[in-house]
mmCIF file of the N, C-alpha and C atoms, coordinates in Angstrom:
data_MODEL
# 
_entry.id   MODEL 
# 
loop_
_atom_site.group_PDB 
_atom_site.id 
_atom_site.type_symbol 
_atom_site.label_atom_id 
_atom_site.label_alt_id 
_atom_site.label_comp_id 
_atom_site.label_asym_id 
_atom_site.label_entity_id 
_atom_site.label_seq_id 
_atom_site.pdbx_PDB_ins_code 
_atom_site.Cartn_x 
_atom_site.Cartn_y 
_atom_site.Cartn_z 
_atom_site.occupancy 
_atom_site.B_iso_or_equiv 
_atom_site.pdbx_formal_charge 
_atom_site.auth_seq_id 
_atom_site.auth_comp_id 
_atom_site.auth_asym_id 
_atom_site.auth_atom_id 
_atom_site.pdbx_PDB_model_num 
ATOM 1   N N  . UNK A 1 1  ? 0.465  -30.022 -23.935 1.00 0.00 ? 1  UNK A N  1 
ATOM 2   C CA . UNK A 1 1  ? 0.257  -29.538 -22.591 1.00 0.00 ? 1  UNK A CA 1 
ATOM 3   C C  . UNK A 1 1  ? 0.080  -30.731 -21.662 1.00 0.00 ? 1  UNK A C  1 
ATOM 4   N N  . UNK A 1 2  ? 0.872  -30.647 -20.304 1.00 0.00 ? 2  UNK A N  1 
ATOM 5   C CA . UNK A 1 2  ? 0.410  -31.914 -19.773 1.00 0.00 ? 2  UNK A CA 1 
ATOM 6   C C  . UNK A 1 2  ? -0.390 -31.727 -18.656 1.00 0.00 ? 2  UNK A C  1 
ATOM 7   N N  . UNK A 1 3  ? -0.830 -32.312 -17.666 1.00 0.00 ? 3  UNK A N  1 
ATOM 8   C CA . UNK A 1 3  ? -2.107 -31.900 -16.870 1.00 0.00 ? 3  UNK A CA 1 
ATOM 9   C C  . UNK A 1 3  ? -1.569 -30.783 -15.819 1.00 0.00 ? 3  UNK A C  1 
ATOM 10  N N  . UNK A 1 4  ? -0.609 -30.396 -15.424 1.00 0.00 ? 4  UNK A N  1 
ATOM 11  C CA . UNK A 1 4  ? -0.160 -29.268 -14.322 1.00 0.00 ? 4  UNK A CA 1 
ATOM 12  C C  . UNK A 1 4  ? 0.084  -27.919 -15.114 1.00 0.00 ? 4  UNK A C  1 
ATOM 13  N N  . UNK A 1 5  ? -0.031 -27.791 -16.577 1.00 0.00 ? 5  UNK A N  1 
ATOM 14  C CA . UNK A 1 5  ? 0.197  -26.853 -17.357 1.00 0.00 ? 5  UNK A CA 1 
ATOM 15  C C  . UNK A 1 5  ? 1.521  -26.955 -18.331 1.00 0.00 ? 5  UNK A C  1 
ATOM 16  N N  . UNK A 1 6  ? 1.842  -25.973 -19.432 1.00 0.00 ? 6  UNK A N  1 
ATOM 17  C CA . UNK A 1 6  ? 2.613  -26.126 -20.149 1.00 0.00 ? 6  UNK A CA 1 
ATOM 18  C C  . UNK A 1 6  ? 4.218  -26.908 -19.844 1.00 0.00 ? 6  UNK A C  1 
ATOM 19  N N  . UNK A 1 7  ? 4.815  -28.019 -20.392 1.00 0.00 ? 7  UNK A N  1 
ATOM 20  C CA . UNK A 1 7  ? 6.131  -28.308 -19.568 1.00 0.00 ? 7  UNK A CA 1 
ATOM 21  C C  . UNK A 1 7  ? 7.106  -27.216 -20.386 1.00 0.00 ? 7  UNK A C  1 
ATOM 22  N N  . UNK A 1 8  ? 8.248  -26.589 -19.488 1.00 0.00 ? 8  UNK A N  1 
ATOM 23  C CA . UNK A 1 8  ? 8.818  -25.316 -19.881 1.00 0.00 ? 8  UNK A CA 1 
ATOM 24  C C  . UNK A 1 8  ? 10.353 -25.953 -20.250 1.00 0.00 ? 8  UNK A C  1 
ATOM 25  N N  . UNK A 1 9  ? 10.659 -25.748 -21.116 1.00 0.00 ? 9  UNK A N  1 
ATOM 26  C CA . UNK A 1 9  ? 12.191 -26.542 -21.628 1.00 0.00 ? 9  UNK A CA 1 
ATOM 27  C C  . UNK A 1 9  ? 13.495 -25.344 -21.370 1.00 0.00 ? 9  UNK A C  1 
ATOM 28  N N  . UNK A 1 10 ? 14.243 -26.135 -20.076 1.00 0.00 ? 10 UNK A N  1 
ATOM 29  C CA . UNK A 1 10 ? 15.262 -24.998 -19.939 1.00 0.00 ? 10 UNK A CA 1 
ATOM 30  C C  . UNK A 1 10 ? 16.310 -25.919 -20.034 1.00 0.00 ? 10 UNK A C  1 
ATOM 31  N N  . UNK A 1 11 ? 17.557 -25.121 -20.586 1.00 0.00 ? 11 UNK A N  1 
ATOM 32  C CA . UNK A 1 11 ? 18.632 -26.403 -20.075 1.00 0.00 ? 11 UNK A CA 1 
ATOM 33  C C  . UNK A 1 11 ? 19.701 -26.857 -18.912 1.00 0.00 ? 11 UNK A C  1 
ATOM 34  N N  . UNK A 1 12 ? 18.623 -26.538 -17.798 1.00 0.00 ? 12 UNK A N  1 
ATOM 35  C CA . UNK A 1 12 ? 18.814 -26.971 -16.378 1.00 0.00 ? 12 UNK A CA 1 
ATOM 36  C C  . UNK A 1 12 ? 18.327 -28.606 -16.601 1.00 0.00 ? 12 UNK A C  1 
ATOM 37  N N  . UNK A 1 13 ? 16.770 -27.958 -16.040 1.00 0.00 ? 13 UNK A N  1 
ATOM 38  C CA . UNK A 1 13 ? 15.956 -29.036 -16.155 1.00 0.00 ? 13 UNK A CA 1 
ATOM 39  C C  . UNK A 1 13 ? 14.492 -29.004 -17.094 1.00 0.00 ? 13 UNK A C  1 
ATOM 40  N N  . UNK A 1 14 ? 13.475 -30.146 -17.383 1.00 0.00 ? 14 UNK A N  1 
ATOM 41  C CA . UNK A 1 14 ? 12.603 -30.178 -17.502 1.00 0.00 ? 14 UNK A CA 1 
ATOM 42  C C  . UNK A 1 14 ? 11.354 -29.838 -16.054 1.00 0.00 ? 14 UNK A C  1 
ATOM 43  N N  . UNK A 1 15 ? 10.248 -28.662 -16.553 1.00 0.00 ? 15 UNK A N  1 
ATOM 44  C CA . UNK A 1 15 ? 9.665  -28.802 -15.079 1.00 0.00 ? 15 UNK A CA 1 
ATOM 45  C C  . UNK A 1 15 ? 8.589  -28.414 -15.599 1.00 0.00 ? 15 UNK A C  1 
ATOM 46  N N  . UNK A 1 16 ? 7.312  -28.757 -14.788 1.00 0.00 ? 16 UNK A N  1 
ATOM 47  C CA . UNK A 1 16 ? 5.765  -28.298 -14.887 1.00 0.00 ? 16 UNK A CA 1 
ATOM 48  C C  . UNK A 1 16 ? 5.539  -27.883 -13.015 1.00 0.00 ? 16 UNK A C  1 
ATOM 49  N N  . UNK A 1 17 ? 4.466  -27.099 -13.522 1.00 0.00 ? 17 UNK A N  1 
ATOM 50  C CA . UNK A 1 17 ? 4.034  -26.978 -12.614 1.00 0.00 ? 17 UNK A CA 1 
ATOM 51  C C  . UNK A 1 17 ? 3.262  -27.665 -11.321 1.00 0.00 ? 17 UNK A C  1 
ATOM 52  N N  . UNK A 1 18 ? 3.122  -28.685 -11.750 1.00 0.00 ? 18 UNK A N  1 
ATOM 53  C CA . UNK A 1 18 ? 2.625  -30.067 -11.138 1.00 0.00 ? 18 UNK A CA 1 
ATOM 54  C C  . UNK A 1 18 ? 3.563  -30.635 -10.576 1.00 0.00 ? 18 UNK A C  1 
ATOM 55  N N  . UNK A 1 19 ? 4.404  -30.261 -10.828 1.00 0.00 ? 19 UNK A N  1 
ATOM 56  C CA . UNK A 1 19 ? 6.371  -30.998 -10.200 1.00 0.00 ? 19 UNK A CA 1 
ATOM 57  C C  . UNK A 1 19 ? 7.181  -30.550 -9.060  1.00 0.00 ? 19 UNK A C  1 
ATOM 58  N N  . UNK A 1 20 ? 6.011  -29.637 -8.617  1.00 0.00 ? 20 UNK A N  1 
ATOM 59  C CA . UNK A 1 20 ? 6.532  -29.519 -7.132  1.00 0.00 ? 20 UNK A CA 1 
ATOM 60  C C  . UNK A 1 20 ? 5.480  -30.315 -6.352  1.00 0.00 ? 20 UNK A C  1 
ATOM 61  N N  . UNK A 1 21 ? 6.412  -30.576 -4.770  1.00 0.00 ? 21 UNK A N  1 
ATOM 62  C CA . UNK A 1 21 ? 5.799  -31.952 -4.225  1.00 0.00 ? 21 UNK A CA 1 
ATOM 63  C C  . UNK A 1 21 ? 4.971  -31.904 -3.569  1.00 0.00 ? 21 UNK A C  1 
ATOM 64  N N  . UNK A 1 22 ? 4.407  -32.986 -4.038  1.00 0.00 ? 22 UNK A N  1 
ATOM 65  C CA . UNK A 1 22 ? 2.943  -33.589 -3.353  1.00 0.00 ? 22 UNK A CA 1 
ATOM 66  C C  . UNK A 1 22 ? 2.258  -33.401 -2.057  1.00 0.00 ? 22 UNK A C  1 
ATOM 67  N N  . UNK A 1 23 ? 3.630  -32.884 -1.413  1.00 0.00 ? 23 UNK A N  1 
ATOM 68  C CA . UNK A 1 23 ? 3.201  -33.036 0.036   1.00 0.00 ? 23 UNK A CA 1 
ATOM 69  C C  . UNK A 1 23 ? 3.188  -30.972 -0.025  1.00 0.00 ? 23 UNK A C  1 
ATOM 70  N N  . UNK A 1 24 ? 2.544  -30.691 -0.628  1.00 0.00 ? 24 UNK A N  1 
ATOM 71  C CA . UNK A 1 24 ? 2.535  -28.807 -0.789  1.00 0.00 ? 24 UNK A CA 1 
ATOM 72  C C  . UNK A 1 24 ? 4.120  -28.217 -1.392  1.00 0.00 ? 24 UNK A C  1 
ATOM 73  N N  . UNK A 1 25 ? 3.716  -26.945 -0.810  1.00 0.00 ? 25 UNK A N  1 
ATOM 74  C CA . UNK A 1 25 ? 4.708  -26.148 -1.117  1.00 0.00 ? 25 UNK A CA 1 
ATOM 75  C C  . UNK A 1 25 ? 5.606  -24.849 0.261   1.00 0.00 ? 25 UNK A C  1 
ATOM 76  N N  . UNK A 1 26 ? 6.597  -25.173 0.267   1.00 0.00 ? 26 UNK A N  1 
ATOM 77  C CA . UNK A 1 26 ? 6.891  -23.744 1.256   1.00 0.00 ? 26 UNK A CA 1 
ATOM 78  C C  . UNK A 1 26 ? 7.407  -22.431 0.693   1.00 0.00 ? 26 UNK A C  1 
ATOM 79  N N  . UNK A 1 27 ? 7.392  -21.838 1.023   1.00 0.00 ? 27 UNK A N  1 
ATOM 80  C CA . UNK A 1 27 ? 8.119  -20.265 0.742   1.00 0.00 ? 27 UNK A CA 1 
ATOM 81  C C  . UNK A 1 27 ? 9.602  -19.820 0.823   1.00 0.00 ? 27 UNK A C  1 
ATOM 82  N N  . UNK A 1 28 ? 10.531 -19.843 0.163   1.00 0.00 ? 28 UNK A N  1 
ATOM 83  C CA . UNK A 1 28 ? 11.421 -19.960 0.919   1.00 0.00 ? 28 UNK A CA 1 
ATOM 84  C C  . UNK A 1 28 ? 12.177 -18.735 -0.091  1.00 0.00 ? 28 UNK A C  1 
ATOM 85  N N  . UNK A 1 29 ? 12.730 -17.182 1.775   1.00 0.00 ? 29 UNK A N  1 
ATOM 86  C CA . UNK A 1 29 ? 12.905 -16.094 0.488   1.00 0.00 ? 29 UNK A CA 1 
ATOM 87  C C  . UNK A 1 29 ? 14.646 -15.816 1.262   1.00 0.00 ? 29 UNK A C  1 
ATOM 88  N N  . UNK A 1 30 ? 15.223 -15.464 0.270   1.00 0.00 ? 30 UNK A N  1 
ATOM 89  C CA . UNK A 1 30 ? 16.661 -15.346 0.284   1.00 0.00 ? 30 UNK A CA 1 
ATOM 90  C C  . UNK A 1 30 ? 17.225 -13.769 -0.227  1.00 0.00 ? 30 UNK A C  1 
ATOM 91  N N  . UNK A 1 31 ? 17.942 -12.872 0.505   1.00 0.00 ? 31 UNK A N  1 
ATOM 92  C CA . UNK A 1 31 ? 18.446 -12.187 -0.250  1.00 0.00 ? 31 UNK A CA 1 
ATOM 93  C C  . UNK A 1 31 ? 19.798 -12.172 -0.625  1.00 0.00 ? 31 UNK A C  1 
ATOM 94  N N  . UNK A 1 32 ? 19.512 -11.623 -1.784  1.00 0.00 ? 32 UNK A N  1 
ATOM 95  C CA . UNK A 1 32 ? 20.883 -11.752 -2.847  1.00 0.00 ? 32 UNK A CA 1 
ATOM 96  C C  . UNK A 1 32 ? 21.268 -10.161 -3.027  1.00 0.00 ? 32 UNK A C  1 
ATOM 97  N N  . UNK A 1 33 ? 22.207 -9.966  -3.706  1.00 0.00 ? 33 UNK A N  1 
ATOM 98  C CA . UNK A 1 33 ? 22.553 -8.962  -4.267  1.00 0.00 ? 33 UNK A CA 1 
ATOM 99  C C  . UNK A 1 33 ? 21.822 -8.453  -5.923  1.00 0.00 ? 33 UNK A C  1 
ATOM 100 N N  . UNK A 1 34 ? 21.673 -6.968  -5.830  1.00 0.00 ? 34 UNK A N  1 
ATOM 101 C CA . UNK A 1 34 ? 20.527 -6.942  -7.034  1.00 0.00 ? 34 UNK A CA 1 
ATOM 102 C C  . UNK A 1 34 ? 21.208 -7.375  -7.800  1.00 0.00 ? 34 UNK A C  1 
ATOM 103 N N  . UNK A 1 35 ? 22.770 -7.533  -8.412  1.00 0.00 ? 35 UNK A N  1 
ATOM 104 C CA . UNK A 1 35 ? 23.282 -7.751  -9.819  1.00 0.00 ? 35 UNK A CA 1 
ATOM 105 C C  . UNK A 1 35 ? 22.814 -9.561  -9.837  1.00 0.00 ? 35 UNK A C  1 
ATOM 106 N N  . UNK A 1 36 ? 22.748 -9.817  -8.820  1.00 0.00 ? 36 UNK A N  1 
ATOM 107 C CA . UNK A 1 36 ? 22.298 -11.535 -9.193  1.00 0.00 ? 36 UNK A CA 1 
ATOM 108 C C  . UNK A 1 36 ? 21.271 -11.726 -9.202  1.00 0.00 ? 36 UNK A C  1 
ATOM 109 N N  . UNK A 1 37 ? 20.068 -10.873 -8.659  1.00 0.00 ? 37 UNK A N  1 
ATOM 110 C CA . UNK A 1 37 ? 18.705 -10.702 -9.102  1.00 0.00 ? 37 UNK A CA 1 
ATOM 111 C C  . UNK A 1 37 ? 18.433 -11.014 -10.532 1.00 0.00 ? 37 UNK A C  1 
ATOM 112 N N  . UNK A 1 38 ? 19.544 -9.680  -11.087 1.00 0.00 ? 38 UNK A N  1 
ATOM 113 C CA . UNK A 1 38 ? 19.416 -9.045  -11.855 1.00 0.00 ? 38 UNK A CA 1 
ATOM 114 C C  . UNK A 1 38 ? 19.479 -10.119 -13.424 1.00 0.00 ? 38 UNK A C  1 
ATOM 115 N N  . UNK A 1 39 ? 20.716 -10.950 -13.049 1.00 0.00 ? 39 UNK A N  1 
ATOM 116 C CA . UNK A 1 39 ? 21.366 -11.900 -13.635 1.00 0.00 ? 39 UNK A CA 1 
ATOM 117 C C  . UNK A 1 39 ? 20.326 -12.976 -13.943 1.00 0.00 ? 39 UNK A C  1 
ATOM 118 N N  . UNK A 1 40 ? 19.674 -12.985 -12.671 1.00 0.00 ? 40 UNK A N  1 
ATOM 119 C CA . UNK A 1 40 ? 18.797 -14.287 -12.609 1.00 0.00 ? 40 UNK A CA 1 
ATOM 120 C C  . UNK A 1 40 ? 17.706 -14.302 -13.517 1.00 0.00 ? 40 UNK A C  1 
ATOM 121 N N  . UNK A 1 41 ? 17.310 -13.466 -13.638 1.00 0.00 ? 41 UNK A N  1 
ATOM 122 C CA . UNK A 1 41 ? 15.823 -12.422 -14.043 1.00 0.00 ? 41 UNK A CA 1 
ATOM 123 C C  . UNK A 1 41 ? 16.415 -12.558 -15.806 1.00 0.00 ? 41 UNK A C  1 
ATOM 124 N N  . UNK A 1 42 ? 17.723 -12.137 -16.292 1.00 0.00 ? 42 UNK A N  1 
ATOM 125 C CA . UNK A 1 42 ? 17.704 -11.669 -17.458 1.00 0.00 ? 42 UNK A CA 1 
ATOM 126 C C  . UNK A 1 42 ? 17.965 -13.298 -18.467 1.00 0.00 ? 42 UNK A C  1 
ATOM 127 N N  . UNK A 1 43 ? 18.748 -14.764 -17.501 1.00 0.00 ? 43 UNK A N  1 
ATOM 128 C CA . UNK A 1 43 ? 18.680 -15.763 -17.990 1.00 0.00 ? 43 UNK A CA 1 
ATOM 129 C C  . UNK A 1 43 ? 17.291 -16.069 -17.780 1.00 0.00 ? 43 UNK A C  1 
ATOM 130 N N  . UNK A 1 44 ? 16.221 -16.377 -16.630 1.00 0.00 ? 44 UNK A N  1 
ATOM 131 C CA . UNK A 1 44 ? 15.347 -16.769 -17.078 1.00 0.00 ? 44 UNK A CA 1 
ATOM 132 C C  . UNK A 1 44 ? 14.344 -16.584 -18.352 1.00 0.00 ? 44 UNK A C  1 
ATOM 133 N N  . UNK A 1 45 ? 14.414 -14.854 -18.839 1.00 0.00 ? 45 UNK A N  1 
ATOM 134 C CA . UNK A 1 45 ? 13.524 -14.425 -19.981 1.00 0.00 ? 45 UNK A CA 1 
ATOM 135 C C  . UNK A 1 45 ? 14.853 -15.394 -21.247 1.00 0.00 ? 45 UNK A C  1 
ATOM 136 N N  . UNK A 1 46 ? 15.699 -15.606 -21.276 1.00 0.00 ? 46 UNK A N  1 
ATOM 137 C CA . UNK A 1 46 ? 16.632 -15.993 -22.451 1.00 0.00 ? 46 UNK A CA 1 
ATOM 138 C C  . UNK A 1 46 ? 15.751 -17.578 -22.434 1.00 0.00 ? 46 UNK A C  1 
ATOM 139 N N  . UNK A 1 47 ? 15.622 -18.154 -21.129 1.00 0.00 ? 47 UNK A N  1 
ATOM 140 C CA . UNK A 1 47 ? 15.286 -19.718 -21.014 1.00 0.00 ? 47 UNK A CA 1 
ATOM 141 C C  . UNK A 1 47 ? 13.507 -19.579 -21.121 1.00 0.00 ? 47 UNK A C  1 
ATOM 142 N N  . UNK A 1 48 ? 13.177 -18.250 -21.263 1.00 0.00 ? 48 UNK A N  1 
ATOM 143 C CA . UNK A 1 48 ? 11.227 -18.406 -21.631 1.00 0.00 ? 48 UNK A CA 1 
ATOM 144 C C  . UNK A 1 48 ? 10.764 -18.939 -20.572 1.00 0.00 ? 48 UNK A C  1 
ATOM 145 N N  . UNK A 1 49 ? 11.244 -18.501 -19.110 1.00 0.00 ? 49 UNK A N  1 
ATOM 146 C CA . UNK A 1 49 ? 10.611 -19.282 -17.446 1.00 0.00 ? 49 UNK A CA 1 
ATOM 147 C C  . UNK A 1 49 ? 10.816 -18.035 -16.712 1.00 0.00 ? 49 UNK A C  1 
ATOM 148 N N  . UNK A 1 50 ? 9.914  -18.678 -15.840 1.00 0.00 ? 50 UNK A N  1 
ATOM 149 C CA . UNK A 1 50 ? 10.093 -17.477 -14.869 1.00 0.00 ? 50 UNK A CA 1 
ATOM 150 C C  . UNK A 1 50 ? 11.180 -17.165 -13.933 1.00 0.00 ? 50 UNK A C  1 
ATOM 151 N N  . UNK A 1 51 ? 11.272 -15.854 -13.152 1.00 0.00 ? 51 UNK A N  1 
ATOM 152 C CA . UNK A 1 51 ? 12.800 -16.381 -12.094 1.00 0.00 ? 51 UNK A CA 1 
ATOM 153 C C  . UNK A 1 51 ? 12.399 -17.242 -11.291 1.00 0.00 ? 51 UNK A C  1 
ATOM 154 N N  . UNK A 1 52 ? 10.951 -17.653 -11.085 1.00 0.00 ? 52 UNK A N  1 
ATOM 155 C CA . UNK A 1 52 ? 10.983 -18.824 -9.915  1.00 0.00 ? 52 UNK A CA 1 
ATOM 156 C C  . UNK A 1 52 ? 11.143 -20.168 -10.496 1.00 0.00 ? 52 UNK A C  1 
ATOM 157 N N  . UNK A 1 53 ? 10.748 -20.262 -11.660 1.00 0.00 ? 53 UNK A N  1 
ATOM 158 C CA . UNK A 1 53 ? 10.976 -21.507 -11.776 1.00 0.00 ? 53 UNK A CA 1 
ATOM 159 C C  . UNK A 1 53 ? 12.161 -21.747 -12.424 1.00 0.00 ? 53 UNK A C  1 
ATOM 160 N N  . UNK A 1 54 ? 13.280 -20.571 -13.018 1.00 0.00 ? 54 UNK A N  1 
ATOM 161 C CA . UNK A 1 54 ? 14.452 -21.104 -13.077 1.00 0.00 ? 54 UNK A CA 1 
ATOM 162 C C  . UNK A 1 54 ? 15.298 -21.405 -11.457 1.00 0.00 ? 54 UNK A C  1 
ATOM 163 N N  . UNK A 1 55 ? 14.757 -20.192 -10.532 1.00 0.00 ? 55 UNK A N  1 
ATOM 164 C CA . UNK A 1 55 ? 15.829 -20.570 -9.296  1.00 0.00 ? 55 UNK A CA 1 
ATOM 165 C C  . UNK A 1 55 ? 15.297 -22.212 -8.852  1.00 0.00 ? 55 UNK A C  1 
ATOM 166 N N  . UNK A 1 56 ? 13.864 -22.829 -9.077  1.00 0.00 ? 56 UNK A N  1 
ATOM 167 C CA . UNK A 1 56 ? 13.860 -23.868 -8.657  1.00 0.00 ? 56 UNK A CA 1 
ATOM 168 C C  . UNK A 1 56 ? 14.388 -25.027 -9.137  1.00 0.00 ? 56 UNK A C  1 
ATOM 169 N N  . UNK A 1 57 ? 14.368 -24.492 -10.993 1.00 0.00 ? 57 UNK A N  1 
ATOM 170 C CA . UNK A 1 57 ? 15.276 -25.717 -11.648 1.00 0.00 ? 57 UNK A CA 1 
ATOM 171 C C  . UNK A 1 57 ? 16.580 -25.623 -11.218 1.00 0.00 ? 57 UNK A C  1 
ATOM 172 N N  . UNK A 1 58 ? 17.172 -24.612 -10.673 1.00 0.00 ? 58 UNK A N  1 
ATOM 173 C CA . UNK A 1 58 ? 18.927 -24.233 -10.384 1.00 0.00 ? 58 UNK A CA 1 
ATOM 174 C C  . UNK A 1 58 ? 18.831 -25.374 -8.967  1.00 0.00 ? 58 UNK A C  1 
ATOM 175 N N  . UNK A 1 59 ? 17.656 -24.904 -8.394  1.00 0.00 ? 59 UNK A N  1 
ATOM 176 C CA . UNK A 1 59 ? 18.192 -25.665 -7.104  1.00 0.00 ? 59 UNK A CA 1 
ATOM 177 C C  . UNK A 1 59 ? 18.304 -27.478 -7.140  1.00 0.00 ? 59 UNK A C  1 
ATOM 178 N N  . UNK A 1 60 ? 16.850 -27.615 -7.944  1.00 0.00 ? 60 UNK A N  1 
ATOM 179 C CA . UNK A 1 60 ? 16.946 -29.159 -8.030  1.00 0.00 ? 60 UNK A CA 1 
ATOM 180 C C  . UNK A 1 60 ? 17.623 -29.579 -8.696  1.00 0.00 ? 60 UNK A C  1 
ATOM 181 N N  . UNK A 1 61 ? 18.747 -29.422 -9.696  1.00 0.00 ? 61 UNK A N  1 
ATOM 182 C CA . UNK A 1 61 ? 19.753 -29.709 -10.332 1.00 0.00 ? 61 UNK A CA 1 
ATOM 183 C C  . UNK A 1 61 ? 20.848 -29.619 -9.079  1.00 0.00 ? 61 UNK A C  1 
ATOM 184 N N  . UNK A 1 62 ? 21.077 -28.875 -8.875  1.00 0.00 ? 62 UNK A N  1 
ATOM 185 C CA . UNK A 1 62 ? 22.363 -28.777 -7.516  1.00 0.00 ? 62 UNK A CA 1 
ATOM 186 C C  . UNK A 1 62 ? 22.045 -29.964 -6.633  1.00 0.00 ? 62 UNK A C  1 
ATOM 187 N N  . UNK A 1 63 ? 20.787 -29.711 -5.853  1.00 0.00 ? 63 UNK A N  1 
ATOM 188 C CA . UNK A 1 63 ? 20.385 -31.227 -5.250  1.00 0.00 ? 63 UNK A CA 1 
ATOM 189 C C  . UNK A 1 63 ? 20.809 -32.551 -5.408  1.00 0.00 ? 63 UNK A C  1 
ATOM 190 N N  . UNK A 1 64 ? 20.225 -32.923 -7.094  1.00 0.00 ? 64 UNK A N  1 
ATOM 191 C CA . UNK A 1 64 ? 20.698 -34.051 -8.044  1.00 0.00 ? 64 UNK A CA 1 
ATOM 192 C C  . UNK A 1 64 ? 22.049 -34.403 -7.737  1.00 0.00 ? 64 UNK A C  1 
ATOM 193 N N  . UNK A 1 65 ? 22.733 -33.562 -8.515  1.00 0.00 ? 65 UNK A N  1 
ATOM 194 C CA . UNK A 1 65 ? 24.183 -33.478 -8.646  1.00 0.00 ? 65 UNK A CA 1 
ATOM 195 C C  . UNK A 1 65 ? 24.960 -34.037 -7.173  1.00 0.00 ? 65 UNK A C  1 
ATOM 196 N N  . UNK A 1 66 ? 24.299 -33.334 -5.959  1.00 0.00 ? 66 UNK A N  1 
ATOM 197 C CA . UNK A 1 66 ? 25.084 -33.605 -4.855  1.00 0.00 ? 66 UNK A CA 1 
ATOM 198 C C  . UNK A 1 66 ? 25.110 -34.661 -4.627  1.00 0.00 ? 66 UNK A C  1 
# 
């Protein structure tokens, strides 16, 4: 366990909860269509994370990448 809580192994990224930034957090809500909800929701239980913290590993990987 490391000090922000369990680190969660997806194969996006590595993330804890401590790994969002320092300077806080914002809210940020989007709608989608339910089948990509839906989608989102059924890979995160396959990856053992939540949908928030897979949509956040999705995003900071895209970030990276760019």
């Amino acid at each position: 366990m490391c000090r922000g809580g369990p680190i969660r192994r997806s194969s996006a990224v590595w993330s804890t909860p401590s790994a969002l930034s320092s300077e806080g957090s914002e809210t940020l809500s989007v709608k989608i269509p339910a089948a990509m909800k839906r989608a989102l929701t059924a890979t995160a239980d396959k990856e053992n994370m939540t949908t928030s913290e897979l949509v956040r590993a999705m995003l900071t990987k895209s970030l990276i990448d760019a």
